[in-house]
C-alpha positions as CSV (number, residue, x, y, z in Angstrom):
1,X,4.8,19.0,-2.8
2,X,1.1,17.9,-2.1
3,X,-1.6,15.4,-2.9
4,X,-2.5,17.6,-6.1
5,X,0.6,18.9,-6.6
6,X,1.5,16.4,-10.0
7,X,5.0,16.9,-9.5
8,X,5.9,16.0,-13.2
9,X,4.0,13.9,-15.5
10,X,1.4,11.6,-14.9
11,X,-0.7,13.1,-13.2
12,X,-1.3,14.1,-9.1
13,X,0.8,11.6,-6.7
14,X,-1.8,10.1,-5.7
15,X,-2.9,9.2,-9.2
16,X,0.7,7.8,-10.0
17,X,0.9,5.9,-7.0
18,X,-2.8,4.9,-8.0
19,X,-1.3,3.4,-11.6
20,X,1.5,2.4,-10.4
21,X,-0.1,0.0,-7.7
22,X,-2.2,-1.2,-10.6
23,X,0.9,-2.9,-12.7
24,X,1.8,-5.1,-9.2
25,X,2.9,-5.3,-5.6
26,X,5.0,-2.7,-4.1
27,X,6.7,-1.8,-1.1
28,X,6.2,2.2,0.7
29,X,10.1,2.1,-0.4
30,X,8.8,0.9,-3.8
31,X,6.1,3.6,-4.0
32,X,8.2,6.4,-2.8
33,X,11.0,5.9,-5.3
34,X,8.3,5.4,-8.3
35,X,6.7,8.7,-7.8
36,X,9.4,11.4,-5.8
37,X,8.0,10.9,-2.3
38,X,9.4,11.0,1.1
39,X,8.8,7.0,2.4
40,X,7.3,8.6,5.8
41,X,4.7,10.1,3.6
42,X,3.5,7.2,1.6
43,X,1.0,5.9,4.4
44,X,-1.0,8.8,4.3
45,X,-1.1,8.4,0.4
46,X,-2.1,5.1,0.6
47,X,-5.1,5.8,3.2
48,X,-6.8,7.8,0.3
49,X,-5.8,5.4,-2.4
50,X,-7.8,2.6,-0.7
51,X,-10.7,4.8,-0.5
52,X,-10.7,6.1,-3.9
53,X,-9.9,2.6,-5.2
54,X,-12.9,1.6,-3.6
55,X,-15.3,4.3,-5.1
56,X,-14.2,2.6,-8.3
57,X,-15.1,-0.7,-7.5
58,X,-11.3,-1.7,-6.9
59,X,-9.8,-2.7,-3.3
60,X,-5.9,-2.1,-2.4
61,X,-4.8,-5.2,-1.1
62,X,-1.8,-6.0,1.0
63,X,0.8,-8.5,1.9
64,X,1.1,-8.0,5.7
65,X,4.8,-7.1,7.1
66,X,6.7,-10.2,8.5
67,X,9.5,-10.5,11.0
68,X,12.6,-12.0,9.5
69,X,13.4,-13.7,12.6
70,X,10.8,-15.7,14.0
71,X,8.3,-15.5,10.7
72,X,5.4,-13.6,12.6
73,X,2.9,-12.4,9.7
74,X,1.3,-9.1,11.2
75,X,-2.2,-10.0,9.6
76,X,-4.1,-7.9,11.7
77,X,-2.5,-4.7,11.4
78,X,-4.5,-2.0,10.1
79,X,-1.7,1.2,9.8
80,X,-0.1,0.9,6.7
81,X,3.2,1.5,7.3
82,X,6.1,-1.1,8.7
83,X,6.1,-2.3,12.3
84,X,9.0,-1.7,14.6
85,X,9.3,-4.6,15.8
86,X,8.2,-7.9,16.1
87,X,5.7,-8.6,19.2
88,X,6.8,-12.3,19.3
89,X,10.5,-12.6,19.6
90,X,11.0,-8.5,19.8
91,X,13.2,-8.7,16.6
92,X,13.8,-5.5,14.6
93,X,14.2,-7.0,11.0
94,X,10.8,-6.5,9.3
95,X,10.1,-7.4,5.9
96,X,8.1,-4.5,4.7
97,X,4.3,-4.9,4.0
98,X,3.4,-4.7,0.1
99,X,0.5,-3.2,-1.4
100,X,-1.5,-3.2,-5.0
101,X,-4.6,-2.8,-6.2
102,X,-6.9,-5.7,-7.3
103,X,-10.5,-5.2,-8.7
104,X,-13.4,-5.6,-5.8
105,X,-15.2,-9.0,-6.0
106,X,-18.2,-9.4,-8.0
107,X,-21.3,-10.0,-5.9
108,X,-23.5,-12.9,-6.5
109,X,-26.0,-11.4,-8.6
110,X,-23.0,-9.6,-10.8
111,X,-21.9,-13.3,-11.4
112,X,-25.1,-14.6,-13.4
């Protein structure tokens, strides 16, 4: 099943993951159950999600994964998919990142 490949109703995956980021945070795990695809795959989804959010004047936003152990927030991380582990305390429990898409902020001029 590919990118275009709608897979049932709703439109192409990446549209339905597109909508379905639009009604609130989600999870890969989330995203993957929502719309029939593998969790491995999701990442790659959400690489072009972000840039066609952005052609529309939307950003997809994220809360960054954290390690259930030690609390580490991995705020710098750019892949989108879920650490391994924790670079801190080397603990394997992650707390998946979340993802949804927010409307881009107006500029200054936009504002008046």
């Amino acid at each position: 099943m590919g990118a275009k490949d709608g897979g049932g109703t709703g439109g192409t995956l990446r549209e339905r993951i597109t909508q379905r980021l639009r009604s609130g945070p989600a999870t890969a795990a989330d995203l993957s159950r929502s719309v029939g695809l593998p969790e491995r795959d999701v990442a790659a989804h959400l690489a072009h999600v972000a840039r066609s959010a952005r052609a529309q004047g939307e950003r997809l936003e994220q809360v960054p994964a954290r390690c259930v152990q030690c609390d580490f927030a991995f705020e710098k991380r750019e892949r989108l998919t879920r650490p391994g582990a924790c670079p801190r305390c080397k603990g394997r429990r992650i707390r998946r990142p979340r993802f949804w898409i927010a409307p881009a902020a107006m500029s200054k001029e936009d504002r008046t």
